[in-house]
C-alpha positions in Angstrom: 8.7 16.4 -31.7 8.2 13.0 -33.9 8.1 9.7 -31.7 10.7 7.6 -32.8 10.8 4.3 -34.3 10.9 2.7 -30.5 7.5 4.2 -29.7 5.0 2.4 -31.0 2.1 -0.1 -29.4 0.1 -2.8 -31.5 -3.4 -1.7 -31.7 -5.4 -4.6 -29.6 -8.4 -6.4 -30.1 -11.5 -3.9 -29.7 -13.4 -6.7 -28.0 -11.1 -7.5 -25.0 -10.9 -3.5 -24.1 -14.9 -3.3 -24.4 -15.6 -6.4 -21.9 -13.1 -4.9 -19.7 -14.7 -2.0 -19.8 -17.7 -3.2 -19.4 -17.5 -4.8 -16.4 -15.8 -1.6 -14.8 -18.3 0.4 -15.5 -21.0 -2.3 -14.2 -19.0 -1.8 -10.7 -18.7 1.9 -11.2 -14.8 1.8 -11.2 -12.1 3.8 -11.9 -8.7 2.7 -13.5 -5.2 4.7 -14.1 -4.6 2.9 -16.7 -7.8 5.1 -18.6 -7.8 8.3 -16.6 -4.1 8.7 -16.8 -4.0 7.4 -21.0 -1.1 4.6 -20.0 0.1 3.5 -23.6 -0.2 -0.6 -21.9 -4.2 -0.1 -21.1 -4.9 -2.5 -24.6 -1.8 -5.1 -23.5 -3.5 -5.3 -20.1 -7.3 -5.2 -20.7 -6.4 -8.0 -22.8 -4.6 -10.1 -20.1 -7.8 -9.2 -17.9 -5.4 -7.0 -15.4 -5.6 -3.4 -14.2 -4.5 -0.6 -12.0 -8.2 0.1 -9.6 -8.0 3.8 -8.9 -9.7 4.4 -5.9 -11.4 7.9 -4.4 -12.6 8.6 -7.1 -11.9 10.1 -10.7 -10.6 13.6 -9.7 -7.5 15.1 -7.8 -7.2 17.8 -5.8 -3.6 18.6 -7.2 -2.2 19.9 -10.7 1.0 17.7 -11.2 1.2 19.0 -15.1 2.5 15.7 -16.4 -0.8 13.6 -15.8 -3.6 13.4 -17.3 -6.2 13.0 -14.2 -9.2 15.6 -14.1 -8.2 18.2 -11.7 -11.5 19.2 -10.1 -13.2 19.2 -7.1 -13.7 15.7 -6.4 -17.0 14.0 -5.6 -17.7 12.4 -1.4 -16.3 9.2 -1.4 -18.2 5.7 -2.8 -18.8 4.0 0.4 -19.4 0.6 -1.8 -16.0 1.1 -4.0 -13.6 -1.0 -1.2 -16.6 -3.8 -2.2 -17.2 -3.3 -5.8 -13.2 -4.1 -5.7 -13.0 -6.7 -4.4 -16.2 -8.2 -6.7 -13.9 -7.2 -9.7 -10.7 -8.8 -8.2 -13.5 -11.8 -7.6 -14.6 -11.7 -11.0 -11.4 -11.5 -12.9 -9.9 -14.4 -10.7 -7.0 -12.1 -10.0 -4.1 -13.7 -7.6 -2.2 -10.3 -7.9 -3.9 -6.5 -7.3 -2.7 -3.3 -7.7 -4.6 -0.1 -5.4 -3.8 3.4 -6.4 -5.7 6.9 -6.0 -5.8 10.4 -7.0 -4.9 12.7 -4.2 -7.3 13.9 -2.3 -5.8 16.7 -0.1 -9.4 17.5 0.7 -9.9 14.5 3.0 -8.3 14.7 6.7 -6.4 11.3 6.5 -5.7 11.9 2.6 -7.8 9.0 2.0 -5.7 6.1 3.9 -8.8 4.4 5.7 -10.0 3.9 2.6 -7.0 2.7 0.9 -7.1 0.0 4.6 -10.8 -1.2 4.0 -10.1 -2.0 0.3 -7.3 -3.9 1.1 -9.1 -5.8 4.0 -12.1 -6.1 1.3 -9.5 -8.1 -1.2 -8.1 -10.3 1.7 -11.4 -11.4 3.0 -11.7 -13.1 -0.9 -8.3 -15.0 -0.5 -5.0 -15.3 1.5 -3.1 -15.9 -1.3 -3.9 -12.9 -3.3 -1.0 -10.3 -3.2 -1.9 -6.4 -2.9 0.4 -3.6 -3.8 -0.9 -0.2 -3.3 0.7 3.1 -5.1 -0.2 5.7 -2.3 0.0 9.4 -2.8 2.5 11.4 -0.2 -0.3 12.0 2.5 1.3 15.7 2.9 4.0 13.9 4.9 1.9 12.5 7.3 3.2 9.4 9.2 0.0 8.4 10.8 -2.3 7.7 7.2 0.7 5.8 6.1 0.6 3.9 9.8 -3.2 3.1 8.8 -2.2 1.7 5.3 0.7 -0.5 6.4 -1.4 -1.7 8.9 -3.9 -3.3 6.7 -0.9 -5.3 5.9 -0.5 -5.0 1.7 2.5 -6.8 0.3 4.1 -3.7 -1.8 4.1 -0.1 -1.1 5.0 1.9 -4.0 5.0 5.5 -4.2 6.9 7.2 -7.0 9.3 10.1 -7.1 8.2 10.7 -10.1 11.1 12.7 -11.6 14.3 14.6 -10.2 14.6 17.2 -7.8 15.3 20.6 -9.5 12.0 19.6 -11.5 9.5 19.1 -8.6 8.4 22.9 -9.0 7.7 22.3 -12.7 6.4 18.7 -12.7 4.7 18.6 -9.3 4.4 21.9 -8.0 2.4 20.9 -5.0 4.7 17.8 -3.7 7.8 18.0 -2.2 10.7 15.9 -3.0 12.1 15.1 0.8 8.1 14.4 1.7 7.9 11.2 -0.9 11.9 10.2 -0.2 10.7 10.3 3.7 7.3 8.6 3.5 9.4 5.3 1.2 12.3 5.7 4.4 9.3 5.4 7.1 7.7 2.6 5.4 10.4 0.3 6.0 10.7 1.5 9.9 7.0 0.9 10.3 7.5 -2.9 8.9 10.9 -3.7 7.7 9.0 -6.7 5.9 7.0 -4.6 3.1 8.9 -4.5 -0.1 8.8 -1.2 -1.3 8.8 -0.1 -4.5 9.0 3.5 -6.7 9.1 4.7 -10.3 10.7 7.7 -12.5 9.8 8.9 -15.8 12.7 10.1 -18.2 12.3 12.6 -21.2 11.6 15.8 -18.6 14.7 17.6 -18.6 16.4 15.6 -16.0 20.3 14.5 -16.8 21.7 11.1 -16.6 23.8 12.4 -13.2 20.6 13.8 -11.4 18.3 10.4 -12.3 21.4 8.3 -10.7 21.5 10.4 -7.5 17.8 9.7 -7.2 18.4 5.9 -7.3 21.1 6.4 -4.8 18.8 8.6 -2.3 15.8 6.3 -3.2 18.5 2.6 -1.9 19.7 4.7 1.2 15.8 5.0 2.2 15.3 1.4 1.8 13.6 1.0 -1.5 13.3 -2.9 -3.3 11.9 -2.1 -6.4 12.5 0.8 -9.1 10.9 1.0 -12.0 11.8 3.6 -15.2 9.7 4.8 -18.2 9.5 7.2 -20.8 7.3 10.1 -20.0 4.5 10.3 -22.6 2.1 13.6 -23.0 -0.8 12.7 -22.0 -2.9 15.9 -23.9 -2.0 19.0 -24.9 -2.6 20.7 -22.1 0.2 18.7 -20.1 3.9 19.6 -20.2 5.9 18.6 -23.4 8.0 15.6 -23.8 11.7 17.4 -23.6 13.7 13.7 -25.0 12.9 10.7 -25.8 15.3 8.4 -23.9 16.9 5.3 -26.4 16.2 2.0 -25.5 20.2 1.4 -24.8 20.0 4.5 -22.3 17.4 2.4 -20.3 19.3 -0.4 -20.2 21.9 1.6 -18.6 20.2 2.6 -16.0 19.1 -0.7 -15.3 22.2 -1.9 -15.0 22.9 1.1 -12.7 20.1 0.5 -10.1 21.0 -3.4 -10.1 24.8 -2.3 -9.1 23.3 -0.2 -6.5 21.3 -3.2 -4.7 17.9 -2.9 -5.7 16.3 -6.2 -5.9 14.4 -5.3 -9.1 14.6 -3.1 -11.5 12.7 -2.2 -14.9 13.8 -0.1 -16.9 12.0 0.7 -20.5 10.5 2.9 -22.4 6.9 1.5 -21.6 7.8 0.7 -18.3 4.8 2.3 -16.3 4.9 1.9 -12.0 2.6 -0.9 -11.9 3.5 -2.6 -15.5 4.2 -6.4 -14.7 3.8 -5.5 -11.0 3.6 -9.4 -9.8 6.7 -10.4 -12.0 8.9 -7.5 -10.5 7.7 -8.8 -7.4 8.5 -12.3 -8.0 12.1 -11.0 -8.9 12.9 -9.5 -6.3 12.3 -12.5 -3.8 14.1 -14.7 -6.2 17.8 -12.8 -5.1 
């Protein structure tokens, strides 16, 4: 299938990605934005921002639209909560975004460490603002407890896609498990803004993507965001459409109507694109 006109990205400087990168690597840290081939990595590298993936490089699960190694992952870093917050130090950040591979492997699913990276960051600053991207803990309420407790300002997980497409897109997830853990995240501390994404161009139809946005308001979720789906390689599921920028815009107006207090929707929209701004919106209303 031939992108259309609407999908393109300007090449950017080689010499922004390489420092970037280079100070990473001088950390040993990972980023979505590399192992997962976002189509923003250059636009952010250059504006000294990124998504820190933490536990590691490799996930335990095989959701066939991302492009994360699926291997047995290495023992934890004990010095990556650390080396974060050095990089958030170094890059001056006031805004930080935590996500993670799954790692089904590890009895809390990772969520202490997900609490001493965040306590890492806020021993640098108050004023810095944290939103971690969590995986679905396999349901579990009490790694979520752990994370909330650490006290980050956004808690995003994404759906990812609709229902009927969970067995093809994320066979080892469950729909009702993500829906539930966005629903107890506002009963733990009905203060968090929470905050989840969708990708389009699967197979899903206009009708199923607005019934997610209803189910995602009626468990309480601030902030939506909505983006094309891109193939990562060849060995990940095939784009099925690409979605017109005027479709996006519908559905923005869509999840605005149903009372979300930010939404952006886009072709390039990725989770944790512009992740301060959406934030900033949403306390503006």
């Amino acid at each position: 299938m031939n992108l259309p006109s609407w999908i393109r990205k300007k090449i950017p400087p080689p010499q922004s990605l390489r420092e970037m990168k280079e100070l990473l690597r001088s950390l040993s840290l990972h980023t979505v934005c590399e192992e997962a081939g976002c189509p923003n990595i250059g636009e952010c590298f250059s504006q000294k921002t990124a998504t820190f993936l933490i536990l590691g490089d490799k996930c335990t699960r095989s959701c066939s639209f991302c492009g994360v190694r699926k291997e047995n992952p290495a023992p934890l870093d004990p010095e990556e909560p650390r080396n974060i917050a050095r990089a958030v130090q170094k890059l001056r950040l006031e805004y930080v975004v935590i996500t993670s591979v799954t790692r089904d492997d590890l009895a809390d699913g990772g969520a202490s460490h997900f609490a001493l990276t965040i306590k890492e960051i806020k021993g640098l600053a108050n004023e810095i603002r944290i939103e971690v991207l969590v995986p679905d803990f396999n349901g579990s309420l009490s790694p979520l407890r752990r994370v909330i407790e650490a006290g980050p300002h956004v808690l995003n997980h994404n759906l990812e896609t609709v229902p009927r497409l969970y067995p093809e897109v994320r066979p080892e997830a469950d729909y009702l498990h993500s829906l539930g853990l966005l629903r107890e995240t506002k009963r733990l501390d009905p203060d968090i803004c929470t905050k989840s994404g969708l990708m389009l161009g699967l197979g899903e139809t206009s009708e199923e993507v607005t019934g997610v946005m209803r189910d995602l308001r009626g468990a309480g979720c601030d902030i939506l965001t909505i983006g094309q789906y891109l193939r990562p390689s060849s060995q990940n599921m095939p784009v099925k459409k690409y979605i017109a920028p005027k479709e996006f815009k519908e559905y923005e107006e869509t999840g605005k109507s149903l009372g979300f207090l930010a939404v952006a929707s886009s072709p390039f929209v990725r989770s944790s694109y512009q992740a301060h701004e959406m934030l900033a919106d949403s306390q503006r209303l």
